[in-house]
C-alpha positions, 0 to 999 in steps of 0.5 A, a space after each residue: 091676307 086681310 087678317 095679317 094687315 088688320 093684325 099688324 094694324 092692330 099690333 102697331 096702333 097697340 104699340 103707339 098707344 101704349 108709348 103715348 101712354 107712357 109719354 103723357 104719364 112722363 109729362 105728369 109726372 115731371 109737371 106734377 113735381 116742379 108745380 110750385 106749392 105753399 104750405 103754412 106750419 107753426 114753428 117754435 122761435 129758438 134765440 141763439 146766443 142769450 146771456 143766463 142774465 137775460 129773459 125774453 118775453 116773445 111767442 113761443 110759436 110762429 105760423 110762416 107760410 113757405 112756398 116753393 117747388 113740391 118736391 123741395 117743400 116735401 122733403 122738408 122735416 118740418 119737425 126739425 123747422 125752427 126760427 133762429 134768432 141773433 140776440 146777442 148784440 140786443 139791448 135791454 128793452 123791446 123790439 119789433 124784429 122782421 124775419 126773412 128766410 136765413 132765419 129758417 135755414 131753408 133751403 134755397 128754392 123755398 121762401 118765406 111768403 108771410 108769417 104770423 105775427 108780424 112783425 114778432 115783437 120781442 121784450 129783453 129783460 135783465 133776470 130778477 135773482 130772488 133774496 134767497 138765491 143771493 143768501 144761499 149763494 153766500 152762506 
């Protein structure tokens, strides 16, 4: 009889210690995927809408530091990441440009933390068209 009763104690004490063990690996799992991370990625500037007239002297890359939730920010195709900028309405000359996170397209629980350089600093010029290129074009 003392066996049964030290079996069932064993067997019942086995079962909650196992749904114990699946409650706290649930409890990490769900904390470990909401925990807010940041990560710092060089990404290149692409400028939308610029006239063949146009050159721009700016850097080619530009380290931003995102943060967010860890399931968002590694989801993210940080090959595809790119700063996108509006330059159509700009004059000729330089200009000090601030970013925020429409710039990146990122996703809305992702935001940009800070950038590198800042602020990007950009000089529009009209493009120089060699003597020979205007005579070729005519001859």
């Amino acid at each position: 009889m003392k066996t049964k009763i030290a079996r069932y104690q064993n067997i019942h004490t086995l079962h909650l210690k196992i749904l114990a063990l699946c409650i706290g690996y649930g409890l990490w799992y769900i904390l470990s995927q909401t925990n807010s991370a940041t990560i710092t990625v060089s990404v290149p500037l692409c400028f939308d809408n610029t006239q063949q007239t146009q050159t721009i002297e700016a850097p080619e890359t530009v380290s931003v530091t995102l943060s967010g939730p860890r399931n968002e920010l590694a989801t993210l195709e940080l090959d595809s990441l790119a700063i996108h900028l509006e330059i159509s309405h700009l004059p000729l000359k330089k200009h000090t440009i601030t970013l925020c996170s429409n710039n990146l397209h990122l996703p809305e629980q992702v935001n940009l933390i800070h950038y590198e350089p800042s602020p990007i600093t950009l000089q529009i010029n009209e493009q120089q068209i060699d003597n020979q290129e205007q005579q070729g074009g005519n001859g």
